[in-house]
PDB file of the backbone (N, CA, C, O) and the ligand in Angstrom, with CONECT records:
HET     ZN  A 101       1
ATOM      1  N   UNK A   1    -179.358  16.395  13.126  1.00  0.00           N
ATOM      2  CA  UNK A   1    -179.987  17.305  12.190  1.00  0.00           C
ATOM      3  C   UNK A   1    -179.872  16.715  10.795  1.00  0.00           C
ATOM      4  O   UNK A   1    -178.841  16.692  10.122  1.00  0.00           O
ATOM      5  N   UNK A   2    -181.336  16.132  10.367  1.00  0.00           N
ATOM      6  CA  UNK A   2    -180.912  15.633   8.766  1.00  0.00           C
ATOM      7  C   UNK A   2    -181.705  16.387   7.988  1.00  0.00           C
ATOM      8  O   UNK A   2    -181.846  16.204   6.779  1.00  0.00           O
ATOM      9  N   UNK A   3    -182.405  17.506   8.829  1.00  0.00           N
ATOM     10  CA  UNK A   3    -183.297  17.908   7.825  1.00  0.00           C
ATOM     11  C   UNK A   3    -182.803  18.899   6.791  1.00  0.00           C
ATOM     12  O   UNK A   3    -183.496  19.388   5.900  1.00  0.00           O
ATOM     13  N   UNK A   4    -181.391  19.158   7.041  1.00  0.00           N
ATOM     14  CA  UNK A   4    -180.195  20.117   6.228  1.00  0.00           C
ATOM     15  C   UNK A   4    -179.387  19.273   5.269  1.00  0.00           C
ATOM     16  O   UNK A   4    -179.238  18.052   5.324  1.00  0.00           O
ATOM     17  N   UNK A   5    -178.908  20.084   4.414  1.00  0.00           N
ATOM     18  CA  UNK A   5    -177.803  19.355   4.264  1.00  0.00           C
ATOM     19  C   UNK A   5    -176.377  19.734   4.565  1.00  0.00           C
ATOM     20  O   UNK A   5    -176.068  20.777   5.141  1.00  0.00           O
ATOM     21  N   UNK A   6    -175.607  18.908   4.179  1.00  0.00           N
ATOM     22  CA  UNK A   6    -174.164  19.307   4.829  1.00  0.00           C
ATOM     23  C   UNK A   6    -173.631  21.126   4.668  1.00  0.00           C
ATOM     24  O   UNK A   6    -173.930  21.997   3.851  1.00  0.00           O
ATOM     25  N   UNK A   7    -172.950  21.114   5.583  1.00  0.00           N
ATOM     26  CA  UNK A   7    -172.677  23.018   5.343  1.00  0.00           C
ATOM     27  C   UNK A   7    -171.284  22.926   3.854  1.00  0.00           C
ATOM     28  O   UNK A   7    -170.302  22.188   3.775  1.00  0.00           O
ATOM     29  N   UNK A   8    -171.642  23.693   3.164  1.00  0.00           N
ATOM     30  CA  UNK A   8    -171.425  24.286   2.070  1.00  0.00           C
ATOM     31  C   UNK A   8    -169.787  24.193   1.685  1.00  0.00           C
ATOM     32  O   UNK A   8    -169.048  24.070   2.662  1.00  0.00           O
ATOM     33  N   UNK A   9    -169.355  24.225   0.794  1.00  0.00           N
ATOM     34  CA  UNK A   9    -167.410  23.513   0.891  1.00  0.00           C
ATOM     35  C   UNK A   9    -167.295  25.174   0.738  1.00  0.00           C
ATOM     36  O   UNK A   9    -166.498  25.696   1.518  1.00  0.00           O
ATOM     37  N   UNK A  10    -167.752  25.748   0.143  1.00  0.00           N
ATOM     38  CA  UNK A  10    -167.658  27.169   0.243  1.00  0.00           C
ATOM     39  C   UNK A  10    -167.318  28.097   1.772  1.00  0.00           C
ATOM     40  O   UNK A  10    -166.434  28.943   1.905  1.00  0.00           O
ATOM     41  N   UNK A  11    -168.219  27.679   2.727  1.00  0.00           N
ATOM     42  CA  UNK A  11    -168.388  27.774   3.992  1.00  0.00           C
ATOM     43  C   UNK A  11    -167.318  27.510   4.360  1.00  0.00           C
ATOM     44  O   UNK A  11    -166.607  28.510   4.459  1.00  0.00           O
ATOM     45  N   UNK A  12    -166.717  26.339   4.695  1.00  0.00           N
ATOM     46  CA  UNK A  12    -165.791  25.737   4.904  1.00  0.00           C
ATOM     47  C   UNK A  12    -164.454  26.278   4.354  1.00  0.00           C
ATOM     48  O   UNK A  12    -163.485  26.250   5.112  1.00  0.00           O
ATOM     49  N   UNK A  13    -164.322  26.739   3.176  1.00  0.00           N
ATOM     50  CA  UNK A  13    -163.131  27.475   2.965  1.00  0.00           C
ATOM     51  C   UNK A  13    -163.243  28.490   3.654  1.00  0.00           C
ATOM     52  O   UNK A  13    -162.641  28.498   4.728  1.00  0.00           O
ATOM     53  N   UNK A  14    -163.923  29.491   3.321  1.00  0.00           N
ATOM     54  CA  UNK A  14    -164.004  30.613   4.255  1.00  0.00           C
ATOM     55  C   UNK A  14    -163.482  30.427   5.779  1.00  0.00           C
ATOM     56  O   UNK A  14    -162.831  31.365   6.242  1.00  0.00           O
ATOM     57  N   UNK A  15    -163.794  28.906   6.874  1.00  0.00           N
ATOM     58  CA  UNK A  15    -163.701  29.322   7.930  1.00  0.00           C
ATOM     59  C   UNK A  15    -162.177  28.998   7.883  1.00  0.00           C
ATOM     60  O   UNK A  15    -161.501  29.457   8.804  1.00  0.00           O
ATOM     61  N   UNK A  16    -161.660  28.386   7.081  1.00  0.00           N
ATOM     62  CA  UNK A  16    -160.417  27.343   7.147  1.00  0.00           C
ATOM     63  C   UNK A  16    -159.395  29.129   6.491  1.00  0.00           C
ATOM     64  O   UNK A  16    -158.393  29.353   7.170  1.00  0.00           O
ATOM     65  N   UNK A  17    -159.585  29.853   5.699  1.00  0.00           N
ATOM     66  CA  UNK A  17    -159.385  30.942   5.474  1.00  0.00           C
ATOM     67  C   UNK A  17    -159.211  32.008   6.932  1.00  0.00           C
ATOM     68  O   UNK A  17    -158.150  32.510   7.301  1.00  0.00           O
ATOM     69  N   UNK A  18    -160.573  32.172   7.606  1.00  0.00           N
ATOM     70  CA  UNK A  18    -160.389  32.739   8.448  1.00  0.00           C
ATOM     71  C   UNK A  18    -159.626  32.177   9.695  1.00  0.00           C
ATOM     72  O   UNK A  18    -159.136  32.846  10.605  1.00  0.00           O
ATOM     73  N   UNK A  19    -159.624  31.218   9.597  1.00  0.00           N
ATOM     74  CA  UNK A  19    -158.583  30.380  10.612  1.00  0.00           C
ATOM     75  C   UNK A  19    -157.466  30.887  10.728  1.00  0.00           C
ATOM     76  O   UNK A  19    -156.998  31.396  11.746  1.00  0.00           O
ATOM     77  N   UNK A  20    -156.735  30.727   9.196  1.00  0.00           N
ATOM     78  CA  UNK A  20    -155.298  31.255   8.950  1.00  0.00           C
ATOM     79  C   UNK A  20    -154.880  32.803   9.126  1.00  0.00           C
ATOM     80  O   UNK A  20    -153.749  33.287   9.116  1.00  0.00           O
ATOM     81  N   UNK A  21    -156.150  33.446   9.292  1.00  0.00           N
ATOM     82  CA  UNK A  21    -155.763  35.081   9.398  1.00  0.00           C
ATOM     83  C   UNK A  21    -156.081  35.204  11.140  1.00  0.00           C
ATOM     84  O   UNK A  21    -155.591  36.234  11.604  1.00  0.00           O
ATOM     85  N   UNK A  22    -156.727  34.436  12.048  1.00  0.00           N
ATOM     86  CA  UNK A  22    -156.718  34.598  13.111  1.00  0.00           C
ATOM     87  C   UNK A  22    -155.605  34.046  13.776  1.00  0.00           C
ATOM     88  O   UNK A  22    -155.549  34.113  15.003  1.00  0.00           O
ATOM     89  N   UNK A  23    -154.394  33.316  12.885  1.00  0.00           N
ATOM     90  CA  UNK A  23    -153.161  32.803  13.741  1.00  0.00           C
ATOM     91  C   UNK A  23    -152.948  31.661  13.679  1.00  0.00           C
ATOM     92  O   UNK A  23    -151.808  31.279  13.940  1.00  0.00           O
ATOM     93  N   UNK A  24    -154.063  30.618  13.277  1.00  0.00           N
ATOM     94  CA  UNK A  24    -153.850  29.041  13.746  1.00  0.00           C
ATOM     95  C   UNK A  24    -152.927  28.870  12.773  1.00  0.00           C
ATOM     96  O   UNK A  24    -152.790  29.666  11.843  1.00  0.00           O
ATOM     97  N   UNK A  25    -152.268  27.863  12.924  1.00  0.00           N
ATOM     98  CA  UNK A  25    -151.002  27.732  12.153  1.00  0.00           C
ATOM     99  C   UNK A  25    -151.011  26.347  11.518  1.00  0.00           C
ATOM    100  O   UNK A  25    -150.047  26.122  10.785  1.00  0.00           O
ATOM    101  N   UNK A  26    -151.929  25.354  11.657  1.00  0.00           N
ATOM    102  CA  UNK A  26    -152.218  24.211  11.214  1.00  0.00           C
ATOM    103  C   UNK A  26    -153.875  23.988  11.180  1.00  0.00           C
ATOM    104  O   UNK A  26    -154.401  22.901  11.419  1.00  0.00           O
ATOM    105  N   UNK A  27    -154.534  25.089  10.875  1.00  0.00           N
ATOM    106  CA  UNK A  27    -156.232  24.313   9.960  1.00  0.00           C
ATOM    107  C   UNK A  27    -156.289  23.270   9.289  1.00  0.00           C
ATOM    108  O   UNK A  27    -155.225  23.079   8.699  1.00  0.00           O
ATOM    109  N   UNK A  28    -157.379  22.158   9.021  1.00  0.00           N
ATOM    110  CA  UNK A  28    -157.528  21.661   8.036  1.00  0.00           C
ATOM    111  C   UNK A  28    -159.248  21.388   8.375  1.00  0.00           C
ATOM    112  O   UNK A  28    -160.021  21.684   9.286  1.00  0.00           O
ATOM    113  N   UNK A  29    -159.328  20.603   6.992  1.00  0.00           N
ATOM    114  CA  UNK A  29    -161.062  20.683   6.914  1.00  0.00           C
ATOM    115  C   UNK A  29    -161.045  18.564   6.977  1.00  0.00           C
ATOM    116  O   UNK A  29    -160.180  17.786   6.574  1.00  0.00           O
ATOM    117  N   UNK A  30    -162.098  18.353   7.507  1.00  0.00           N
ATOM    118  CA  UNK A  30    -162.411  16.762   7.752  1.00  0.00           C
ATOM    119  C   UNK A  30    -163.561  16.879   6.679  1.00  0.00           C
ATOM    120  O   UNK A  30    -163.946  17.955   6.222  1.00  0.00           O
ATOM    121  N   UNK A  31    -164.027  15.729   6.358  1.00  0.00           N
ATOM    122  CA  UNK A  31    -165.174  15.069   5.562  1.00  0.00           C
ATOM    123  C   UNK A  31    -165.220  15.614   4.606  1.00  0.00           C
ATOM    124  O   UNK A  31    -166.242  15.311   3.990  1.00  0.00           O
ATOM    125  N   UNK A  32    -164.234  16.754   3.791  1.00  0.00           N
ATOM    126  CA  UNK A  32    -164.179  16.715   2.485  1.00  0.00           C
ATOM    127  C   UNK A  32    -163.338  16.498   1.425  1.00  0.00           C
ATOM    128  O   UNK A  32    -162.471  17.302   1.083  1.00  0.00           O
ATOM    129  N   UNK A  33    -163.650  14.967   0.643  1.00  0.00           N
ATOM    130  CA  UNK A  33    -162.774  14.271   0.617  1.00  0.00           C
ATOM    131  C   UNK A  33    -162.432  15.063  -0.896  1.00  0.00           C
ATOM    132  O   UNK A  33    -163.296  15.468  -1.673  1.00  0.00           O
ATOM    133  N   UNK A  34    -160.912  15.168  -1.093  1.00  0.00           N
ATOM    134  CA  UNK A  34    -160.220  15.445  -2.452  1.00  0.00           C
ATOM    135  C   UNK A  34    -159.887  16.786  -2.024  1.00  0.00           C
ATOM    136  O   UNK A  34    -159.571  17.489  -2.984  1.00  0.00           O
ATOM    137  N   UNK A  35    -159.854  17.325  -1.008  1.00  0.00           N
ATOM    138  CA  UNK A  35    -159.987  18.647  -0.933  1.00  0.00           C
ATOM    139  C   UNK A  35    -158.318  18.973  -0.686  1.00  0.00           C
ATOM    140  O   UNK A  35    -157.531  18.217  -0.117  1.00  0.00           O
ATOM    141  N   UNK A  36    -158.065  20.064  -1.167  1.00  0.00           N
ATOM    142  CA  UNK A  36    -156.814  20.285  -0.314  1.00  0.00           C
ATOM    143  C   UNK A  36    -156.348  20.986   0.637  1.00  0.00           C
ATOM    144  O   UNK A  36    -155.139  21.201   0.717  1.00  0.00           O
ATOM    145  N   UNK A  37    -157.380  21.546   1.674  1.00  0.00           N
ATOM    146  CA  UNK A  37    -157.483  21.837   2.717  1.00  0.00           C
ATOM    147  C   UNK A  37    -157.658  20.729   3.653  1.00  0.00           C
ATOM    148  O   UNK A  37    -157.492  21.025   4.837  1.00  0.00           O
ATOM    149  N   UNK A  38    -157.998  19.346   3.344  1.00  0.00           N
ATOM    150  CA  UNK A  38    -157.834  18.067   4.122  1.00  0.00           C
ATOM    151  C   UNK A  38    -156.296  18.209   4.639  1.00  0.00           C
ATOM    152  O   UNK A  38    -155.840  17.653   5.638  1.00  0.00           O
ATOM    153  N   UNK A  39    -155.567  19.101   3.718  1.00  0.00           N
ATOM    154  CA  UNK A  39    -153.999  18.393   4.217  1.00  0.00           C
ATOM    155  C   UNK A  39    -153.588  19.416   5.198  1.00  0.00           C
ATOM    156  O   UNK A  39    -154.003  20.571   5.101  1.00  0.00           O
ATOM    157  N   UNK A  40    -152.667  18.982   6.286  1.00  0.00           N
ATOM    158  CA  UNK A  40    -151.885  20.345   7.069  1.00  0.00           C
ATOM    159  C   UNK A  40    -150.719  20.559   6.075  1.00  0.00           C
ATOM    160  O   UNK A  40    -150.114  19.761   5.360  1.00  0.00           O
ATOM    161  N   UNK A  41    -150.594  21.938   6.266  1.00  0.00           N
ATOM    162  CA  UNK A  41    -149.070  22.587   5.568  1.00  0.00           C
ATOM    163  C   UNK A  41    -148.250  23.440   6.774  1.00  0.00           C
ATOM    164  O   UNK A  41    -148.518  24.219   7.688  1.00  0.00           O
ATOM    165  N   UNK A  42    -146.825  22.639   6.047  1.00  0.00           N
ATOM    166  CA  UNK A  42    -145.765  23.928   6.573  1.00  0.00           C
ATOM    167  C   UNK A  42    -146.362  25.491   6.558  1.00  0.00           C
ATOM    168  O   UNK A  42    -146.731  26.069   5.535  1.00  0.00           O
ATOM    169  N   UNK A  43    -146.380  26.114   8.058  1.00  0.00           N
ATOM    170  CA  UNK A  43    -146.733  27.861   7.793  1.00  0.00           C
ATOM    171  C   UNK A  43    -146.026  28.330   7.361  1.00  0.00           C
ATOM    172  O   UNK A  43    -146.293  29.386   6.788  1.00  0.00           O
ATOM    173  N   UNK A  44    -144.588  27.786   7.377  1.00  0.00           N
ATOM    174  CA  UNK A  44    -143.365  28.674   6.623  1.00  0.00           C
ATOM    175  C   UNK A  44    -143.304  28.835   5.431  1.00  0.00           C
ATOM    176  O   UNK A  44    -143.089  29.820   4.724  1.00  0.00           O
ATOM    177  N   UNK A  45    -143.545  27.609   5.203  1.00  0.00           N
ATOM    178  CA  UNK A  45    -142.916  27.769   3.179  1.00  0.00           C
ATOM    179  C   UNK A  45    -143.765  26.513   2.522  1.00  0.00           C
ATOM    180  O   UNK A  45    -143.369  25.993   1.479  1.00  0.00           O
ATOM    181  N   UNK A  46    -144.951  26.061   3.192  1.00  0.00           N
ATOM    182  CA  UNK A  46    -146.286  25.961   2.389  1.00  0.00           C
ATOM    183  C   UNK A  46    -146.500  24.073   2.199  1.00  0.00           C
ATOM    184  O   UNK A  46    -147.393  23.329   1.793  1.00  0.00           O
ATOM    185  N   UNK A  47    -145.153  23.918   2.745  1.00  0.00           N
ATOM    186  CA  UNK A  47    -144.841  21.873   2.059  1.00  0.00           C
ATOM    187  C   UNK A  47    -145.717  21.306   3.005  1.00  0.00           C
ATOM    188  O   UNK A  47    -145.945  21.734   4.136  1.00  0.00           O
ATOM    189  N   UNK A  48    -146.436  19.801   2.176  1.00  0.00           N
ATOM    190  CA  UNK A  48    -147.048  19.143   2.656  1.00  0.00           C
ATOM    191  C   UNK A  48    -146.889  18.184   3.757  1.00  0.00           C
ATOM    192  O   UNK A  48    -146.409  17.068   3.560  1.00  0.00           O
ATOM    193  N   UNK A  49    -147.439  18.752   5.385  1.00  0.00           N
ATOM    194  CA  UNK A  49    -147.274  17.866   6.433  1.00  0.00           C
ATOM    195  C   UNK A  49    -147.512  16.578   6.820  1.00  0.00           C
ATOM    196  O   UNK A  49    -146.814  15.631   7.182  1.00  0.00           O
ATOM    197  N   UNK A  50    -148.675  16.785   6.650  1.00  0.00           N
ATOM    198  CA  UNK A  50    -149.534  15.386   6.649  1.00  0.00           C
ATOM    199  C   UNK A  50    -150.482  15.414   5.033  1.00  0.00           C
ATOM    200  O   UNK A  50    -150.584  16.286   4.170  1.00  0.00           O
ATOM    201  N   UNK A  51    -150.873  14.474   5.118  1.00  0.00           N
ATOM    202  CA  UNK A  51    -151.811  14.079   4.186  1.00  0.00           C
ATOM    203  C   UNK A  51    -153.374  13.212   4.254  1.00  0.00           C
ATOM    204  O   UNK A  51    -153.409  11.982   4.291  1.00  0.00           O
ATOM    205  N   UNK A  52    -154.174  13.765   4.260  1.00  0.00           N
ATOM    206  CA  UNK A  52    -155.228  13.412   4.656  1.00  0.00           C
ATOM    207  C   UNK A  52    -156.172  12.907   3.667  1.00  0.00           C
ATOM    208  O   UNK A  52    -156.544  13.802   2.908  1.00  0.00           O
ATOM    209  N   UNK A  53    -156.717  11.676   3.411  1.00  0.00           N
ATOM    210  CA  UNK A  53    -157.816  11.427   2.442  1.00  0.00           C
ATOM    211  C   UNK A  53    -158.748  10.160   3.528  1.00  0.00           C
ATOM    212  O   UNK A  53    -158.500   9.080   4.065  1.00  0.00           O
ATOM    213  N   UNK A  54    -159.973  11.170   3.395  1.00  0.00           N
ATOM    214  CA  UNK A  54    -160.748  10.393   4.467  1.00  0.00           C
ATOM    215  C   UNK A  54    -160.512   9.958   5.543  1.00  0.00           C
ATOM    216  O   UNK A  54    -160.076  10.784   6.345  1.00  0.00           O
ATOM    217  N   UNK A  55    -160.667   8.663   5.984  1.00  0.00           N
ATOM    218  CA  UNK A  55    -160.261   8.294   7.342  1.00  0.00           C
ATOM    219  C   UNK A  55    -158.118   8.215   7.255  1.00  0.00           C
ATOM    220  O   UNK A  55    -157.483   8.140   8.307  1.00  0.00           O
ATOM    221  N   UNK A  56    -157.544   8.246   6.155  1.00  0.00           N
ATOM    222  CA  UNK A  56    -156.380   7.638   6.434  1.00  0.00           C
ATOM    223  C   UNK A  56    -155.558   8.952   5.874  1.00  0.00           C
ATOM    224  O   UNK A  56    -155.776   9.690   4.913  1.00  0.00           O
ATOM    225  N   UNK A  57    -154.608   8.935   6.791  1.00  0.00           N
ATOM    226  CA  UNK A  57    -153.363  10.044   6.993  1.00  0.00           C
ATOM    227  C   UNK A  57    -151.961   9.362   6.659  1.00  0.00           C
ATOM    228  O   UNK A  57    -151.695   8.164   6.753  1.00  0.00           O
ATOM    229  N   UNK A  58    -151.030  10.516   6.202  1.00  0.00           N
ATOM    230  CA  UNK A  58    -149.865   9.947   6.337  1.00  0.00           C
ATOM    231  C   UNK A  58    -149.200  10.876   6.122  1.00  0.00           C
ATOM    232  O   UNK A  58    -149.626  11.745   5.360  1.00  0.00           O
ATOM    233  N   UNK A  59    -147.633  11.022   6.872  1.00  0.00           N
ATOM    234  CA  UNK A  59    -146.943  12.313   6.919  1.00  0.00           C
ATOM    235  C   UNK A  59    -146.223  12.030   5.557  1.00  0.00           C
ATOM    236  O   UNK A  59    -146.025  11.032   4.863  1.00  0.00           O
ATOM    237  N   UNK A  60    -145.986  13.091   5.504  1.00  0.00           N
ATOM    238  CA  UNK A  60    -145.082  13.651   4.103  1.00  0.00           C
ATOM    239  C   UNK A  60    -143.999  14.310   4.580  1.00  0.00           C
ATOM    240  O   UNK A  60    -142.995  13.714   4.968  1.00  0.00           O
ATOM    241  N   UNK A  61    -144.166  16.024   4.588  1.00  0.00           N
ATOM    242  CA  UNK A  61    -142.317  16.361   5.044  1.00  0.00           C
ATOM    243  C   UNK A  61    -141.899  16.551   6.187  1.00  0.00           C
ATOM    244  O   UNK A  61    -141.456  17.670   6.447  1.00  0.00           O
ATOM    245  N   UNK A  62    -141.908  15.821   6.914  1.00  0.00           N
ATOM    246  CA  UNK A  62    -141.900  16.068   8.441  1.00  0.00           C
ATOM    247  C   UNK A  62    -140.492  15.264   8.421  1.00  0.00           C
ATOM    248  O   UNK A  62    -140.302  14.324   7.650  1.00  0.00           O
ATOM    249  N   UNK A  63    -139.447  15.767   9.422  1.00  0.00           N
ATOM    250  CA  UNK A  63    -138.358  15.138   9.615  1.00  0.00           C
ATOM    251  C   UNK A  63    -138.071  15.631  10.898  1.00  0.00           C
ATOM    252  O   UNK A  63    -137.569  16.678  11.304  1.00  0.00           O
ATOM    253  N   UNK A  64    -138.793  13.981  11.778  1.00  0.00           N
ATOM    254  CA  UNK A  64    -139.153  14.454  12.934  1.00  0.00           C
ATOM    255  C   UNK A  64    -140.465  15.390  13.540  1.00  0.00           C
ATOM    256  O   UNK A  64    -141.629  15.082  13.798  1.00  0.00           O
ATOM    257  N   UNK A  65    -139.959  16.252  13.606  1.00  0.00           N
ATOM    258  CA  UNK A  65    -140.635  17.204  14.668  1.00  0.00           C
ATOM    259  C   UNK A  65    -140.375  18.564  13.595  1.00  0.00           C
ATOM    260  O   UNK A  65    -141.021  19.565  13.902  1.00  0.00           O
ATOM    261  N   UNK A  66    -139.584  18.661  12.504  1.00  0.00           N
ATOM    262  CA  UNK A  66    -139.328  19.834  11.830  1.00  0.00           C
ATOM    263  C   UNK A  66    -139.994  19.598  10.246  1.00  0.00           C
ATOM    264  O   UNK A  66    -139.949  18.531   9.633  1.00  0.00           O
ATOM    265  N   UNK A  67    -140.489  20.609   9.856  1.00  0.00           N
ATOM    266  CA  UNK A  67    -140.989  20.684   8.011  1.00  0.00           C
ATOM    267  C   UNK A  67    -139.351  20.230   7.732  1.00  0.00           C
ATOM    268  O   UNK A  67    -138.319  20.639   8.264  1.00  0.00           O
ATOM    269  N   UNK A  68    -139.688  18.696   6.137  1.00  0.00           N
ATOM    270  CA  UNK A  68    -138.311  18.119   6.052  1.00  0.00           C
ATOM    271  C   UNK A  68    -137.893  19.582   5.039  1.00  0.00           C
ATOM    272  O   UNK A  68    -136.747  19.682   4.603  1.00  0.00           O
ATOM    273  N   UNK A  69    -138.752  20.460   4.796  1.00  0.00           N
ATOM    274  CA  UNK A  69    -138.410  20.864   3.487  1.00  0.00           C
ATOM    275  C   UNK A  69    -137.094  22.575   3.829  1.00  0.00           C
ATOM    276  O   UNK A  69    -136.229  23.033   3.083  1.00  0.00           O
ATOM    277  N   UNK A  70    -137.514  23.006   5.141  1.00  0.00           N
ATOM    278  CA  UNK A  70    -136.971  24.170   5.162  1.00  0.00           C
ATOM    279  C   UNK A  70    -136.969  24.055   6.865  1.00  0.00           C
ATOM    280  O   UNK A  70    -136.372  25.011   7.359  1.00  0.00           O
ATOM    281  N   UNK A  71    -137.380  23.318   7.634  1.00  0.00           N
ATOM    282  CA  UNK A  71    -136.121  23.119   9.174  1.00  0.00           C
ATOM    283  C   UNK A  71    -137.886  23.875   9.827  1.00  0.00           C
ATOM    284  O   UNK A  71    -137.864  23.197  10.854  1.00  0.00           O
ATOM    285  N   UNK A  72    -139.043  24.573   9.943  1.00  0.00           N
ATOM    286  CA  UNK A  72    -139.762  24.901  10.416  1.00  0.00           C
ATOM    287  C   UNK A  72    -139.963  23.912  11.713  1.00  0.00           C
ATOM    288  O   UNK A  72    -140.207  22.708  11.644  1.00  0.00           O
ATOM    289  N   UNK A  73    -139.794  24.757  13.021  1.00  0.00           N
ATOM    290  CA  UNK A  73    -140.268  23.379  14.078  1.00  0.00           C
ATOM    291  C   UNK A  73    -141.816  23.187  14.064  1.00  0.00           C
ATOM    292  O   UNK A  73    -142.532  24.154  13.805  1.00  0.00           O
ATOM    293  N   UNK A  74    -142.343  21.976  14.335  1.00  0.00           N
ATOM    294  CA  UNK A  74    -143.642  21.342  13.993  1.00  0.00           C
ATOM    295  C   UNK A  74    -143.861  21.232  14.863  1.00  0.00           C
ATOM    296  O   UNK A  74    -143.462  20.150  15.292  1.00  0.00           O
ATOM    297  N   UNK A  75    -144.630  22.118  15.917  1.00  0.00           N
ATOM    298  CA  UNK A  75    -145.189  21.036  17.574  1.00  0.00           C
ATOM    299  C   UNK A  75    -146.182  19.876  17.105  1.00  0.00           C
ATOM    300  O   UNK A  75    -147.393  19.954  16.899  1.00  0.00           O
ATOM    301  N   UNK A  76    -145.443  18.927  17.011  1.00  0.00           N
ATOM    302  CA  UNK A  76    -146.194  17.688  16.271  1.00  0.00           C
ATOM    303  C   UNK A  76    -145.946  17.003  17.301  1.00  0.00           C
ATOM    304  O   UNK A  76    -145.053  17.535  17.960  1.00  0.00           O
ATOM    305  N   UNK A  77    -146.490  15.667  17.932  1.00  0.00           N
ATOM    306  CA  UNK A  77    -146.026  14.169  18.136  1.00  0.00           C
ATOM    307  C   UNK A  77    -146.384  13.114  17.484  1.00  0.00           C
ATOM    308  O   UNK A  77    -147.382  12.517  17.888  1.00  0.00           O
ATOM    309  N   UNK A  78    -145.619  12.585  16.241  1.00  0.00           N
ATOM    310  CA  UNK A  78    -145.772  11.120  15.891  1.00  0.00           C
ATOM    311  C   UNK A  78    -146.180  10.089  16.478  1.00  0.00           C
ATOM    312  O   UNK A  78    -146.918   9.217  16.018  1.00  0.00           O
ATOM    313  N   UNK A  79    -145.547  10.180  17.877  1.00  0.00           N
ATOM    314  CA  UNK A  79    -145.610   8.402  18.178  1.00  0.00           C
ATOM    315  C   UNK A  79    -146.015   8.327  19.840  1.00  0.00           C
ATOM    316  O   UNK A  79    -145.124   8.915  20.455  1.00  0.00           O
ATOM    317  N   UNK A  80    -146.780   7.942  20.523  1.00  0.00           N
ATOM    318  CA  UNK A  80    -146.624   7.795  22.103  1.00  0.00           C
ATOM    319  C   UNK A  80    -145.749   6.267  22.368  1.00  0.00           C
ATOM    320  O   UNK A  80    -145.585   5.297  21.628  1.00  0.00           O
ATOM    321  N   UNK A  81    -145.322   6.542  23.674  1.00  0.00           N
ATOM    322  CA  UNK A  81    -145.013   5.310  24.115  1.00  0.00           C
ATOM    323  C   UNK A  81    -143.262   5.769  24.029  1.00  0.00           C
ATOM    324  O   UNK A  81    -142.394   4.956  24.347  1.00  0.00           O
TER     325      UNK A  81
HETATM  326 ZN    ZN A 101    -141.524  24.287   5.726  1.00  0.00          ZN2+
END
């Protein structure tokens, strides 16, 4: 579909909004870059999980499997193998 253009960052908050009131506990938004809904957050107490800008990620407070900032468990996996 190119005859549109991209759906609206507005839009996109809203669903990333309604996300968080239906339970999901880690939303984030792809392809909008600078945004800060690109990033996952701690549900507990808000600290930055990962970090997302465009194609490249990188964790922030994760220690392990827990938010480093306040012990929250993260069903995360870092690493296979
Ligand atoms: Zn936390």
């Amino acid at each position: 579909m190119t005859d549109r253009g991209g759906t609206p960052v507005a839009t996109l908050e809203k669903i990333y909004t309604r996300a968080k009131e239906l339970g999901l506990r880690f939303p984030y938004l792809g392809n909008v870059y600078n945004h800060r809904y690109e990033n996952t957050y701690c549900p507990a107490c808000g600290a930055t999980l990962i970090e997302r800008q465009g194609f490249s990620s990188r964790f922030r407070e994760l220690d392990g499997t827990q938010c480093g900032k306040c012990g929250e468990k993260i069903g995360i996996v870092t690493h296979v193998g």
